[in-house]
C-alpha positions as CSV (number, residue, x, y, z in Angstrom):
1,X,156.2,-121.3,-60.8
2,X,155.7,-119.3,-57.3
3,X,152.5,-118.1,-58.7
4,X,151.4,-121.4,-60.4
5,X,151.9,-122.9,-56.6
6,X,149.9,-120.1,-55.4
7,X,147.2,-120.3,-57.3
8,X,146.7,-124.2,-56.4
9,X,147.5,-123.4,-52.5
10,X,144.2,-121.5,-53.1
11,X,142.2,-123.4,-54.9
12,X,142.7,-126.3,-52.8
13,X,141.8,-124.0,-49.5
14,X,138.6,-123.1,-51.3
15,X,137.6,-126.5,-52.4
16,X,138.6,-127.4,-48.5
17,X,136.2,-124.8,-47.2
18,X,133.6,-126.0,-49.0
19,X,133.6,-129.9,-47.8
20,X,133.9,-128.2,-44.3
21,X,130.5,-125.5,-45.2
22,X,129.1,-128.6,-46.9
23,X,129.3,-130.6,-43.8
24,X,128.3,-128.5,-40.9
25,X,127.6,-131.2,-38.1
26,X,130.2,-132.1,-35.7
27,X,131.3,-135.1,-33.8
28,X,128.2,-136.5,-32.8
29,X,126.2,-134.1,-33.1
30,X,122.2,-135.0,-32.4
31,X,120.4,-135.8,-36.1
32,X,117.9,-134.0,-36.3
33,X,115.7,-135.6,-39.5
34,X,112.6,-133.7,-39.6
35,X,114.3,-131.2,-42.3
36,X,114.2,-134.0,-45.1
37,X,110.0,-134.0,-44.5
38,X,109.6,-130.3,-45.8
39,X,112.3,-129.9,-48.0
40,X,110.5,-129.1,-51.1
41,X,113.3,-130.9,-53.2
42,X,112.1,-134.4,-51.8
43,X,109.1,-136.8,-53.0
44,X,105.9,-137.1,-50.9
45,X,104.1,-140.2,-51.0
46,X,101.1,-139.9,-48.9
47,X,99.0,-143.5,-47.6
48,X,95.9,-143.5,-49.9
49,X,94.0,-146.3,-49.6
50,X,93.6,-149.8,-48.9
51,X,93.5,-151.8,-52.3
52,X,93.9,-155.3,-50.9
53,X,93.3,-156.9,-47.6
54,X,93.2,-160.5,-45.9
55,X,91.1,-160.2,-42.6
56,X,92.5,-164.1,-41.5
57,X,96.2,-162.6,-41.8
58,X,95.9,-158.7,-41.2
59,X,98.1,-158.4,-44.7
60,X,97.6,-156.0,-47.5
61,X,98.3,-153.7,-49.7
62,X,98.5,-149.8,-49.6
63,X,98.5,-147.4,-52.2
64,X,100.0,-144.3,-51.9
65,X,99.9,-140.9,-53.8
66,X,103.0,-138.6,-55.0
67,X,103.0,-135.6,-53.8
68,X,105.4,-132.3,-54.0
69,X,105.7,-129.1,-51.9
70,X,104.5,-126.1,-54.3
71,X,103.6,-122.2,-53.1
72,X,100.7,-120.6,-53.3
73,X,99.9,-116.4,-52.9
74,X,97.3,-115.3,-50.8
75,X,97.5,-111.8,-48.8
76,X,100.7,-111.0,-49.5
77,X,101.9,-113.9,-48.1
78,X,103.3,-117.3,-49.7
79,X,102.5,-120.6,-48.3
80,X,103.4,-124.1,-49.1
81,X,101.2,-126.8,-49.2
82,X,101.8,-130.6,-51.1
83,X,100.0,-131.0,-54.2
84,X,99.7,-134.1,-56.2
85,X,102.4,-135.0,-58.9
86,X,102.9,-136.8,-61.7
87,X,105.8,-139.2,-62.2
88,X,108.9,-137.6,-63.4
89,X,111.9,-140.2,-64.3
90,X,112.6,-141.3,-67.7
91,X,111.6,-144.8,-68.4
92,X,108.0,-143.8,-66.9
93,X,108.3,-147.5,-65.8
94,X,111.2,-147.1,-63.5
95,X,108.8,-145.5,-60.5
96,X,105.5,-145.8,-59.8
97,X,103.5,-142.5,-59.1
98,X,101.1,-144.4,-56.9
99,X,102.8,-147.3,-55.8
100,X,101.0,-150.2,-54.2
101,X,102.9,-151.5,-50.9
102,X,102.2,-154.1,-48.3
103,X,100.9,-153.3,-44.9
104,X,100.1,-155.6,-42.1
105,X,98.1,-155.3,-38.6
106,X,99.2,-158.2,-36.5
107,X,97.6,-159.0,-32.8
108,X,100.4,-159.5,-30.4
109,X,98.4,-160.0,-27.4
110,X,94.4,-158.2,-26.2
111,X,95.7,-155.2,-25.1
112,X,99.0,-155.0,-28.0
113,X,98.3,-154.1,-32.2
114,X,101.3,-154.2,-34.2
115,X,100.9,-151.9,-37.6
116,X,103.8,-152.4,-40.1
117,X,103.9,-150.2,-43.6
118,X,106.8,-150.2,-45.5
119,X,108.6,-147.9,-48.8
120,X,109.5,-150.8,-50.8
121,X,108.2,-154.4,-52.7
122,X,107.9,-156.3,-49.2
123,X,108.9,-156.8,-45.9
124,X,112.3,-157.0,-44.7
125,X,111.8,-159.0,-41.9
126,X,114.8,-158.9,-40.0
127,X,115.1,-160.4,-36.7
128,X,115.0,-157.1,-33.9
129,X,117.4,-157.6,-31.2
130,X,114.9,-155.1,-29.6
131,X,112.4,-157.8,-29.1
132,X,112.6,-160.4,-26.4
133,X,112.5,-163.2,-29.1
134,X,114.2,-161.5,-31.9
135,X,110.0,-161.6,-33.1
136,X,106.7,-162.1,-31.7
137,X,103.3,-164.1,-32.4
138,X,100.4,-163.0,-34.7
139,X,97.0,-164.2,-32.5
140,X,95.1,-162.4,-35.0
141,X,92.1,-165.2,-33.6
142,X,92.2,-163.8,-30.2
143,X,90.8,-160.4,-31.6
144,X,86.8,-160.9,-33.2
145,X,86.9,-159.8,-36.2
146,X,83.5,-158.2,-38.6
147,X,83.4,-156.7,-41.3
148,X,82.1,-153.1,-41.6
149,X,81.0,-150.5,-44.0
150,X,84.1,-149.0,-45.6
151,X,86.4,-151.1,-43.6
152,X,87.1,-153.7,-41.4
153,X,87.0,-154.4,-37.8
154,X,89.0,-156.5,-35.0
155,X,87.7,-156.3,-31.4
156,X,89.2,-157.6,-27.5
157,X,88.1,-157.3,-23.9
158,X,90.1,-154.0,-24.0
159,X,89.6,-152.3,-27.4
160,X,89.1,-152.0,-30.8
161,X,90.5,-151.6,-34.2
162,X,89.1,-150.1,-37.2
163,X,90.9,-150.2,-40.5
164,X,89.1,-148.2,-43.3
165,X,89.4,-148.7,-47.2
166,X,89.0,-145.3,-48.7
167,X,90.0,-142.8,-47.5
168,X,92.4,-145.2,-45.5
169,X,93.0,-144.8,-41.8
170,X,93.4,-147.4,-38.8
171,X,91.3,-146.1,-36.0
172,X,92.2,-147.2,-32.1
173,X,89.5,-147.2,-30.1
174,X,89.3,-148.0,-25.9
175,X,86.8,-150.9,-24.4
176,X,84.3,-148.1,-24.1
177,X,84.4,-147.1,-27.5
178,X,86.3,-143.9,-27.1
179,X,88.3,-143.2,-30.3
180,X,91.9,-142.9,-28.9
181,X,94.1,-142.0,-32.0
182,X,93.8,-142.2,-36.0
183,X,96.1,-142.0,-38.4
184,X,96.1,-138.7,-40.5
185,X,94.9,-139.0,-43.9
186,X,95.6,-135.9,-46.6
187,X,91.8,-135.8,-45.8
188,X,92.0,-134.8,-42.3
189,X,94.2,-131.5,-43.1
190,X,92.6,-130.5,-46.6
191,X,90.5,-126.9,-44.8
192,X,93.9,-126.0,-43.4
193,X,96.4,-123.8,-44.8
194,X,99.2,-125.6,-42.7
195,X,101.5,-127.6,-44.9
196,X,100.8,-130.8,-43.0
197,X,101.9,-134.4,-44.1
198,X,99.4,-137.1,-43.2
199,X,100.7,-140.4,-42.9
200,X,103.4,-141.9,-45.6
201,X,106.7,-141.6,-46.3
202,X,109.7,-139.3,-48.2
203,X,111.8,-140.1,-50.7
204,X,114.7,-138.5,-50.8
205,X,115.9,-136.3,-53.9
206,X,119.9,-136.8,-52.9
207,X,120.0,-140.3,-53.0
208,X,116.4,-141.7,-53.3
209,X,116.8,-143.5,-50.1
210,X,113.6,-143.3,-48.3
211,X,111.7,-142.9,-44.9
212,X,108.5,-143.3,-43.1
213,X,106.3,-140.2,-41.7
214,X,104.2,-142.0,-39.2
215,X,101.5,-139.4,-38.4
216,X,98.7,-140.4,-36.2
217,X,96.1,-137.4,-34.4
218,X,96.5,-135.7,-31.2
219,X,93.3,-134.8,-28.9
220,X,93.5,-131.0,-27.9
221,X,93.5,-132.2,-23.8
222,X,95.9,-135.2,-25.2
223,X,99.7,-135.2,-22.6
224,X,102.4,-137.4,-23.8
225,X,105.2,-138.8,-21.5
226,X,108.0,-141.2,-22.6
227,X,110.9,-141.4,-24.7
228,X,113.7,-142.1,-22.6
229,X,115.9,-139.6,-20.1
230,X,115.1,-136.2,-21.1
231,X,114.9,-132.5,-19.5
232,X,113.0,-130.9,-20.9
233,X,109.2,-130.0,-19.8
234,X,107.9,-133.8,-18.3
235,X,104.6,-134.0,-21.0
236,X,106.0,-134.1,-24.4
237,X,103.0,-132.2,-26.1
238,X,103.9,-129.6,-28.1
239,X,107.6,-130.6,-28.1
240,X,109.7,-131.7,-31.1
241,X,112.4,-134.5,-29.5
242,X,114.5,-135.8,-31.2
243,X,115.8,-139.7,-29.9
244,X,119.3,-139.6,-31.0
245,X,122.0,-140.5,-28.1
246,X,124.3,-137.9,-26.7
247,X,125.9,-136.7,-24.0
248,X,123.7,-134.2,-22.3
249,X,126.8,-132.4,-20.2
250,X,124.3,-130.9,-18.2
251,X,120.3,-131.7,-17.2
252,X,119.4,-128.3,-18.7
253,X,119.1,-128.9,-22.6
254,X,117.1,-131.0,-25.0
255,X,119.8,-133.5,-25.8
256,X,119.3,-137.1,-25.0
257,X,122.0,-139.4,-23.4
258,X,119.1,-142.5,-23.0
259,X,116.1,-141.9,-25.4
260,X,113.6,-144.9,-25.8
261,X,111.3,-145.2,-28.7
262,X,108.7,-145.5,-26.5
263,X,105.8,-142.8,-25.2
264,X,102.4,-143.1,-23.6
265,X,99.3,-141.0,-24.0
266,X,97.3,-139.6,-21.4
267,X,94.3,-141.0,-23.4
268,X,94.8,-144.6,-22.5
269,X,97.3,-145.6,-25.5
270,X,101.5,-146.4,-25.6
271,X,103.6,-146.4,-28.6
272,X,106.7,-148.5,-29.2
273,X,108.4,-147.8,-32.3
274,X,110.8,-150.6,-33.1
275,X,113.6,-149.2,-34.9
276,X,117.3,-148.3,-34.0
277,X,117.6,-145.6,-36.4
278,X,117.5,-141.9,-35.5
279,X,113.6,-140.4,-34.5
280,X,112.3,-137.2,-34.7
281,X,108.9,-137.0,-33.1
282,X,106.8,-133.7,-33.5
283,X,104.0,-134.3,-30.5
284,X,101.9,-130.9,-32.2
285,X,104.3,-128.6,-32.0
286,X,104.2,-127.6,-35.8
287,X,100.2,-128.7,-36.1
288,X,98.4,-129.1,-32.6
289,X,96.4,-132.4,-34.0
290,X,99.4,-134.4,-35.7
291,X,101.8,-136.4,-34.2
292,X,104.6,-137.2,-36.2
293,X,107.3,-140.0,-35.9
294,X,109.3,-139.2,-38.4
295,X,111.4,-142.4,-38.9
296,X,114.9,-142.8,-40.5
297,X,113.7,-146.4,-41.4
298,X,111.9,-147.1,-45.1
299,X,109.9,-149.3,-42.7
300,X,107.5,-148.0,-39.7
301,X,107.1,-151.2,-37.2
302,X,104.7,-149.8,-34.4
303,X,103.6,-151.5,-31.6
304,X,100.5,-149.8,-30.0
305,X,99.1,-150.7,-26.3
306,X,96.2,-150.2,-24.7
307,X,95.0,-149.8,-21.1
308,X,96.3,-147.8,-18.0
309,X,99.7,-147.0,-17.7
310,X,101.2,-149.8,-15.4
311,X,98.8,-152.3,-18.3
312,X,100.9,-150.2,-21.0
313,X,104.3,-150.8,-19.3
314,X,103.9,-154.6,-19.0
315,X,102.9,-155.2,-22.6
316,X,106.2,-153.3,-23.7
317,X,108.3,-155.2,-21.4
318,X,106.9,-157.8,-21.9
319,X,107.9,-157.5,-25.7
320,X,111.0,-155.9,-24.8
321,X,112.4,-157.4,-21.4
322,X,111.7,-156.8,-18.0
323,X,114.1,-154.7,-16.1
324,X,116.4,-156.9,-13.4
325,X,116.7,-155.2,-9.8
326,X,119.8,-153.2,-9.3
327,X,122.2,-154.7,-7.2
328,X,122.1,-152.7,-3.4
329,X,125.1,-150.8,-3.8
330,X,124.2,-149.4,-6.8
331,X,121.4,-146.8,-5.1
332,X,124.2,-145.6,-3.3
333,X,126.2,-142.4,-3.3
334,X,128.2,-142.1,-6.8
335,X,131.5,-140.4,-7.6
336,X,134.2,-140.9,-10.5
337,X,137.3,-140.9,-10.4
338,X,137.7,-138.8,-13.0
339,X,136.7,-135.4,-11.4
340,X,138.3,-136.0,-7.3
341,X,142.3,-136.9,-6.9
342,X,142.8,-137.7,-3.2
């Protein structure tokens, strides 16, 4: 019997150590996402190509390609790199292997484009209690609109929009016609031997759940500021931050206590990305021309401005609320309680 007992005592120690090596995060610890988008277990979809669009409504649809991470030899050295894939569940008509899903560019205001894509059959449409108005307007008429060879073009006092069929990018473009940022097509990286994913979105192999890779190019002189309270270097460029909220303890580490989905380029360009769940933005520090907002969302909702910074500012406030003044006292001298006792 004593060794019967033993013998459970240590099996159930062993099966305990186990849940505690399985699950190796502690109590809050930041999530740091960007693992799931090279884990070589997980489903690539990369954005292909525009097979359907409505230039009265900005809607369509967008097909994307499966993709998986395989290795290749060269020099004595292996490298990994996505390579298209054919379906692999049983029915075959369970998952598509190039699945056709809707996208939407909507006209906010001249200076604000809204780009939507989404993992699944349609849009959720949920009401954001990041917005002002829980939504905003579509004045898709305020923007001219032509139509152009490979694509499709929408055009204000302050920029330009070009959305292109095959191979499928939306190019942002300043009044002057300066081409701001692109999204990254499989195109873009194909005479690189960096593993990079272009624009699309994961599927996970532990659950299936699913999440957006929103990758858009970087300029090599490009600076990026933003994304809430942080302390590390001021221009984000060449940093990987993660938005994920934290208790810093301390101004001398990467963790967050107020990030902000929010950045703006030296270029001329801010991004909102409205979503509460955890970020993980690569500004070029794995690949100098990507920039990657990898999203925990199976829906990117981004909000791009255009114009000089303080022009920037007041779009997003003006889609997310303008900061009220501070009372006077509050610019005052602070101490708590909680570390004085006299």
């Amino acid at each position: 019997m004593k060794n019967l007992f033993a013998l459970l005592c240590g099996l159930l120690w062993v099966s305990m150590a186990q849940a505690q090596l399985q699950n190796t995060q502690v109590l809050n610890e930041p999530l740091d996402i960007s693992a799931d988008y090279s884990d070589y277990r997980n489903t690539f979809y990369l954005a292909d190509e525009l097979v359907a669009f409505d230039p009265a409504t900005g809607q369509g649809t967008l097909k994307y390609l499966r993709h998986n991470y395989a290795t290749r030899q060269a020099f004595n050295n292996t490298l990994s790199r996505l390579v298209p894939a054919e379906a692999n569940e049983f029915p075959g008509t369970e998952y598509e292997a190039s699945p056709e899903l809707p996208f939407a560019v909507q006209f906010v205001s001249d200076r604000t484009i809204r780009i939507k894509t989404t993992s699944g059959p349609q849009f959720q449409h949920p009401t954001s209690l990041m917005l002002v108005n829980g939504e905003v307007e579509n004045h898709i008429a305020d923007w001219a609109y032509s139509a152009i060879d490979g694509g499709h073009r929408y055009t204000s006092p302050h920029g330009r929009v070009d959305i292109m069929v095959k191979p499928w990018h939306v190019n942002i473009y300043d009044a002057a016609g300066k081409l701001l940022t692109s999204t990254l097509h499989m195109t873009d990286v194909a005479n690189t031997y960096t593993p990079v994913a272009p624009f699309g979105y994961i599927r996970r192999a532990s659950d299936y759940s699913r999440s957006m890779n929103a990758v858009f190019t970087l300029s090599p002189d490009e600076k990026i500021f933003g994304c809430g309270e942080s302390f590390t270097e001021f221009n984000k460029r060449g940093q990987k931050v993660v938005l994920f909220t934290d208790d810093a303890n301390g101004v001398q580490n990467e963790t967050m206590y107020k990030p902000i989905p929010f950045y703006m380029s030296s270029r001329g360009y801010g991004v909102f990305m409205n979503t509460s769940t955890p970020i993980t933005i690569d500004f070029g520090k794995y690949f100098s021309m990507a920039n990657s907002m990898m999203i925990g969302d199976n829906e990117a909702d981004l909000f791009v401005f255009l114009g000089e910074p303080k022009d920037i500012l007041d779009e997003y406030t003006d889609l997310t609320g303008k900061a009220a003044m501070p009372p006077l006292w509050s610019f005052g001298f602070w101490m708590s309680r909680i570390t004085y006792f006299s």
